[in-house]
N, C-alpha and C positions, 0 to 999 in steps of 0.2 A: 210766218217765217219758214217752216217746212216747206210750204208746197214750192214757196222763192228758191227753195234749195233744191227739193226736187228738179225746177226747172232750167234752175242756171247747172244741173249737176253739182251741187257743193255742199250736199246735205249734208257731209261729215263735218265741215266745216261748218258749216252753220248750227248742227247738235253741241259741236264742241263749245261755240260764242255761247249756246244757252245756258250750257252746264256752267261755262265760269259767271254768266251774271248772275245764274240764282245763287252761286256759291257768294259772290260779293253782296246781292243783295241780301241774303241772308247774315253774314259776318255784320253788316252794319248793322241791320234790325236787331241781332241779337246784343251789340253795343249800345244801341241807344236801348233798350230795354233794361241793361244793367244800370246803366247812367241813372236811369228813373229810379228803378225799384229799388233801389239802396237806401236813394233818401228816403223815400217815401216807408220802407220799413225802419230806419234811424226814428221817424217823425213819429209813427204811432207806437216805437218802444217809448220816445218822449211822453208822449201824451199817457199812456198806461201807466209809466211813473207819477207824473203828478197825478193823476187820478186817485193812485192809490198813499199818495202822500195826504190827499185831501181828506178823503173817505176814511181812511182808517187809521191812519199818526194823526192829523190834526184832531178829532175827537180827544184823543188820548191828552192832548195838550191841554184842552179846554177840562176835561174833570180835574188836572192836575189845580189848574188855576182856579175853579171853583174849591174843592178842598182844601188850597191855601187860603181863601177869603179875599180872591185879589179880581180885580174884575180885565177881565183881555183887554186889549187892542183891539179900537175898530176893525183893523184888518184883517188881524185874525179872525174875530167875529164875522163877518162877512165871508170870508174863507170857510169858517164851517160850516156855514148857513147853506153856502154853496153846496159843499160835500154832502150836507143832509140831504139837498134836493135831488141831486143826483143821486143818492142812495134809495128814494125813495118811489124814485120815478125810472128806475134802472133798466126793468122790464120794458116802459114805453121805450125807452132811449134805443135798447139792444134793437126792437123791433124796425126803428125809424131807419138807423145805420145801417141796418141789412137793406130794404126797401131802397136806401139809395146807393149801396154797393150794387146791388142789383141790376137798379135800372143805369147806372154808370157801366156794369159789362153789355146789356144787351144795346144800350146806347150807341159804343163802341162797335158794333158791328154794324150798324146803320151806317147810309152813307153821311147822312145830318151828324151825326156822333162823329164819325170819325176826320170832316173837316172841319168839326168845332174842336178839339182835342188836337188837332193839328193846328189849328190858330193859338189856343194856349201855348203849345212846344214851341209854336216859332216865337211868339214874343216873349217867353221865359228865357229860350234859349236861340237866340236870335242869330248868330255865330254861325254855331253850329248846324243850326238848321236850314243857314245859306250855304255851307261848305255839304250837308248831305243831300239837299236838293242836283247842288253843280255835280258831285260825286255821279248820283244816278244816272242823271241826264249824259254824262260822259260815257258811265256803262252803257245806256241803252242805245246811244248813237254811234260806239261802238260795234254794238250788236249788229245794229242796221245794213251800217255800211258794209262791213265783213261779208254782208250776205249778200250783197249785189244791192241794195237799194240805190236807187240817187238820192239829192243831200235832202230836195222836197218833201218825197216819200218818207225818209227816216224822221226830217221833223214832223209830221204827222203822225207819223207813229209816236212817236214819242210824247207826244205830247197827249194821247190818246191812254199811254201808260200811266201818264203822272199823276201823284193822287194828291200834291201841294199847291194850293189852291196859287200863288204867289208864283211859283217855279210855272204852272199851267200861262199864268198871265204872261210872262220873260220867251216861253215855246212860242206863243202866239204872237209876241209881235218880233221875234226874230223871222215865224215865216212871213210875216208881213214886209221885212223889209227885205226879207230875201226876193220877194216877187218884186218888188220895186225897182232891184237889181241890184243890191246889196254884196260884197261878196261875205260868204258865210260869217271867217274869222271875225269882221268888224260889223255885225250883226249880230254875232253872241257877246262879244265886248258890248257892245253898248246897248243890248239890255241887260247885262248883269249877270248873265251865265258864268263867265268864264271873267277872270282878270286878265290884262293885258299882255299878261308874260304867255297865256295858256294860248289867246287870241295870235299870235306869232307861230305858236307851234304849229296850230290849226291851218294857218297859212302854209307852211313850210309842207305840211304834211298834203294840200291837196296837189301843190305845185310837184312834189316828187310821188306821189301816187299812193303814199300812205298813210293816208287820213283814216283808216282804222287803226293803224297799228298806235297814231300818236292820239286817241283817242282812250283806246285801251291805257295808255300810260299817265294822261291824265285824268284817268280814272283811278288808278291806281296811286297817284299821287297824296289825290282829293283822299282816299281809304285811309292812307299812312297820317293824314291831317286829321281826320277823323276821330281814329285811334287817339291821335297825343290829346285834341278837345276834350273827349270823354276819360280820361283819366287824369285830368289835371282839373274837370268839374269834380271828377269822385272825390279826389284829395283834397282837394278846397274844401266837401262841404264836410268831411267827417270831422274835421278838428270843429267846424263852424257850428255843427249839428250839438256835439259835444258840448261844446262853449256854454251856448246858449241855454241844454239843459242842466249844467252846472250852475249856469245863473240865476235860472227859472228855481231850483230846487235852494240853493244858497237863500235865497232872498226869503221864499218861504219860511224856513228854517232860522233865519234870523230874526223875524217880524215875532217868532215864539221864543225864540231862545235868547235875547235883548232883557224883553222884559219880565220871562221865569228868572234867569239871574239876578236881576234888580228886587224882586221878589225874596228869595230866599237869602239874599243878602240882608235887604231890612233885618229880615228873619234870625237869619244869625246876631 
C-alpha cells in the first residue's frame, strides 16, 4: 500500500486510509471480544457456584439428614457423591483445566486454531459474523481503491487479508465473475458480500467516480450494525445467564429442602 502511494504521489492519503482501518479494525475486534468475554465470565462465575454449592452446602445437608434418622433422596445422594469426587480428585481436575486452557491459548495463535474458533463464532453467531465479515471487506476495499488500486487488484488484495474462511470463499468467486465480466456491484450481491441496497450504492458510486468514498460509508454503516448486534447479544444473555443460574441453584436447593421439611415436620 505504501510503495502504491509512493508511486501515484498519495502516500498521505493512503497513511491516512490505514490509520482509519486499523482504527475500525480494531473498534470491532475489541466489540466482539466483549460480546465473548462477558458470557464466558457469567458462565464460569455459574459454574463456581454450583461447584461450591455441591462440595460444601450439600455435605452439610446430608449429616443434617443422617442425625435426623432420615435417609436422602436419590438425587441428593448422587449430588453429593458427585461433590465427593470432585473433592477428591480436585488436584487432577485443577491440573487438566489448565492443560487445556493452555493449549486452547496457544491453539489460538496457530493458523488451525484460529479457523477452527472462527467456525465456532460463525455458527454460534451466525448474524453477526456475516455483518463483520461484509463490515471488513468494505473497510479494506475501501482502503484499496483510495489508493489508486483498480477494482481486480483490491479484490486480491483483500481477499489475501481476510482471515474468514466463508467471507475468503464470497472474495473468490466475486473475482471470478468479475473476470467473466460481471459488473462489480451485482457480483458482490450475488455472492453475499453486500445486500442489495449496498450493491446500488456501489453502482452509483463507480459510475460518478466515488467508489471509495461510498465504500468507506458502507463500512461504516456495517460498524453502526455491528455495535447494535453486540449489545443486544450482551443484554439478551445477562438476564438468560442469570435465569438459568437461579434455576440451576433453585432446583438444587429444593430437591434438600422438600424433603428436610417433610422430615422435621413428622418430627414435630
Amino acid at each position: 500500500m505504501v510503495q502504491i502511494g509512493e508511486v501515484s504521489g498519495r502516500l498521505d492519503d493512503v497513511l491516512e486510509a490505514l490509520r482509519q482501518y486499523y482504527e475500525r479494525s480494531e473498534s470491532i475486534s475489541k466489540g466482539i471480544r466483549g460480546a465473548i468475554t462477558y458470557p464466558l465470565v457469567m458462565i464460569v462465575m455459574m459454574i463456581a457456584v454450583i461447584l461450591v454449592i455441591i462440595t460444601q452446602i450439600m455435605p452439610v445437608f446430608g449429616s443434617v439428614f443422617q442425625q435426623l434418622g432420615s435417609e436422602m433422596p436419590p438425587i441428593v445422594q448422587s449430588v453429593i457423591r458427585f461433590g465427593d469426587g470432585l473433592s477428591q480428585n480436585i488436584l487432577v481436575i485443577t491440573v487438566v483445566l489448565c492443560i487445556v486452557a493452555l493449549g486452547i491459548m496457544f491453539g489460538y495463535k496457530s493458523s488451525q486454531g484460529k479457523t477452527m474458533f472462527s467456525t465456532v463464532f460463525d455458527r454460534v453467531f451466525r448474524r453477526l459474523s456475516q455483518t463483520v465479515s461484509s463490515g471488513r471487506f468494505a473497510s479494506v476495499m475501501a482502503l484499496m481503491l483510495s489508493s489508486g488500486m483498480n477494482v481486480d487488484r483490491a479484490i486480491e488484495m483483500s481477499y489475501n487479508v481476510t482471515e474468514n474462511p466463508a467471507t475468503k470463499r464470497k472474495i473468490a468467486k466475486t473475482g471470478k465473475l468479475l473476470k467473466e465480466g460481471k459488473p462489480l456491484a451485482d457480483s458482490i450481491v450475488q455472492t453475499g458480500l453486500f445486500t442489495g441496497a449496498y450493491g446500488r450504492m456501489i453502482a452509483i458510486g463507480f459510475r460518478t467516480g466515488t467508489s471509495d468514498v461510498v465504500m468507506q460509508r458502507i463500512s461504516a454503516h456495517y460498524e453502526e450494525d455491528i455495535e447494535k448486534r453486540i449489545n443486544t447479544i450482551v443484554s439478551a444473555l445477562e438476564p438468560t445467564l442469570v435465569a438459568v443460574l437461579s434455576l440451576i441453584v433453585g432446583f438444587i436447593l429444593m430437591t434438600v429442602m422438600v424433603p428436610l421439611m417433610g422430615v422435621m415436620s413428622a418430627i414435630g
